[in-house]
C-alpha positions as CSV (number, residue, x, y, z in Angstrom):
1,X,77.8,135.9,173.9
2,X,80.6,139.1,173.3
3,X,83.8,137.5,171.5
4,X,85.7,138.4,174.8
5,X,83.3,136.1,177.1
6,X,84.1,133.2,174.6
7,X,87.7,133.9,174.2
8,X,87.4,133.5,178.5
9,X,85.3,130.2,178.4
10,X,87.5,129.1,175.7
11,X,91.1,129.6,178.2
12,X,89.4,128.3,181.0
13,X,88.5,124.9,178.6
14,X,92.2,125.2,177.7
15,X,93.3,125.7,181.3
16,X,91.6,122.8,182.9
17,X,92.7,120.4,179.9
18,X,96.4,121.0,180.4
19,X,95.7,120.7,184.0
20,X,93.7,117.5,184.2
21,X,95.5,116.0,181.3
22,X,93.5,115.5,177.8
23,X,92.3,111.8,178.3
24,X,90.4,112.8,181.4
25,X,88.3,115.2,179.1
26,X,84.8,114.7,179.8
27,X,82.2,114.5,177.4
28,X,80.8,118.0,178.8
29,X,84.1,119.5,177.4
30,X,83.2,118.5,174.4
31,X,79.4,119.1,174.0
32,X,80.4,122.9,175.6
33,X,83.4,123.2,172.4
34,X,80.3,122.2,170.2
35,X,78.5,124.9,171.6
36,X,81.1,127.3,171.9
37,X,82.2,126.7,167.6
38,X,78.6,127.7,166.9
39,X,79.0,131.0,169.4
40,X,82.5,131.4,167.5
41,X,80.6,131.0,163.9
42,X,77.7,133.8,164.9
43,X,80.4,136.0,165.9
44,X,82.1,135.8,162.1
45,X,85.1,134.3,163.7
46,X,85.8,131.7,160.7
47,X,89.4,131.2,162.2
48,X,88.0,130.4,165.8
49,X,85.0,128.1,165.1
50,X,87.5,125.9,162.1
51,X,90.2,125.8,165.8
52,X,87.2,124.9,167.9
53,X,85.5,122.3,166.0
54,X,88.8,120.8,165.1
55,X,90.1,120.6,169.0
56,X,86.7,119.0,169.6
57,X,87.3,116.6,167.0
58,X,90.4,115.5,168.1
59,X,89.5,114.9,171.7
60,X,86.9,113.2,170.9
61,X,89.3,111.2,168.9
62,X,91.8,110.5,171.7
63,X,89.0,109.5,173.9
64,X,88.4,106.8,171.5
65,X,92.2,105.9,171.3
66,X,92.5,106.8,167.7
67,X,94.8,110.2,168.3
68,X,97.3,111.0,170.6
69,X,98.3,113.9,173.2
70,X,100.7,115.2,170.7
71,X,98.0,115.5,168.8
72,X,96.0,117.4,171.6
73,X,98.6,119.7,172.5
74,X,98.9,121.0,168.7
75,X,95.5,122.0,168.7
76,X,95.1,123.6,172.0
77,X,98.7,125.5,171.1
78,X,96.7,126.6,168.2
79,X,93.9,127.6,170.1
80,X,96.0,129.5,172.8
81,X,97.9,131.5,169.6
82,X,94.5,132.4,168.1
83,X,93.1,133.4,171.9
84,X,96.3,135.9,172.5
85,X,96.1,137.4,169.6
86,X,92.2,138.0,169.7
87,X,93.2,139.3,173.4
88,X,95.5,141.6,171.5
89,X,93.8,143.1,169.5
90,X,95.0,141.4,166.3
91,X,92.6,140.7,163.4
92,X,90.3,138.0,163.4
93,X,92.1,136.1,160.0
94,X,95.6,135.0,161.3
């Protein structure tokens, strides 16, 4: 996987969260974040895979009723900072 098909898998995971709100996230969306931190971490992107493992972990968390959407919504405004500025060409430690 090239770091610009992740950074596309990872808006589209973005997308459809904020669309379908984050306590409709199924299990898939997480198991494909797992998969997507260890893309992030064989690309040297130590920034990306930390963002993507820790989204992960905190829908997994709001799944289980121990986090909230505020919670959510930091993380994927994380995610969505660290995306633009891959897309721009900015280097990979923020």
């Amino acid at each position: 996987m090239t770091v610009e098909e992740l950074r596309d898998k990872l808006e589209m995971v973005i997308s459809n969260l904020t669309s379908s709100g984050f306590g409709n996230a199924d299990p898939g969306v997480m198991e494909a974040l797992d998969g997507y931190a260890v893309a992030a971490g064989e690309l040297g992107m130590k920034s990306g895979k930390k963002l993507v493992e820790n989204l992960s972990a905190v829908l997994k968390s709001r799944k289980s009723g121990e986090s909230t959407d505020e919670s959510v919504s930091v993380r994927i405004t994380a995610m969505d900072f660290y995306l633009k500025n891959i897309q721009s060409g900015t280097e990979e430690e923020l």
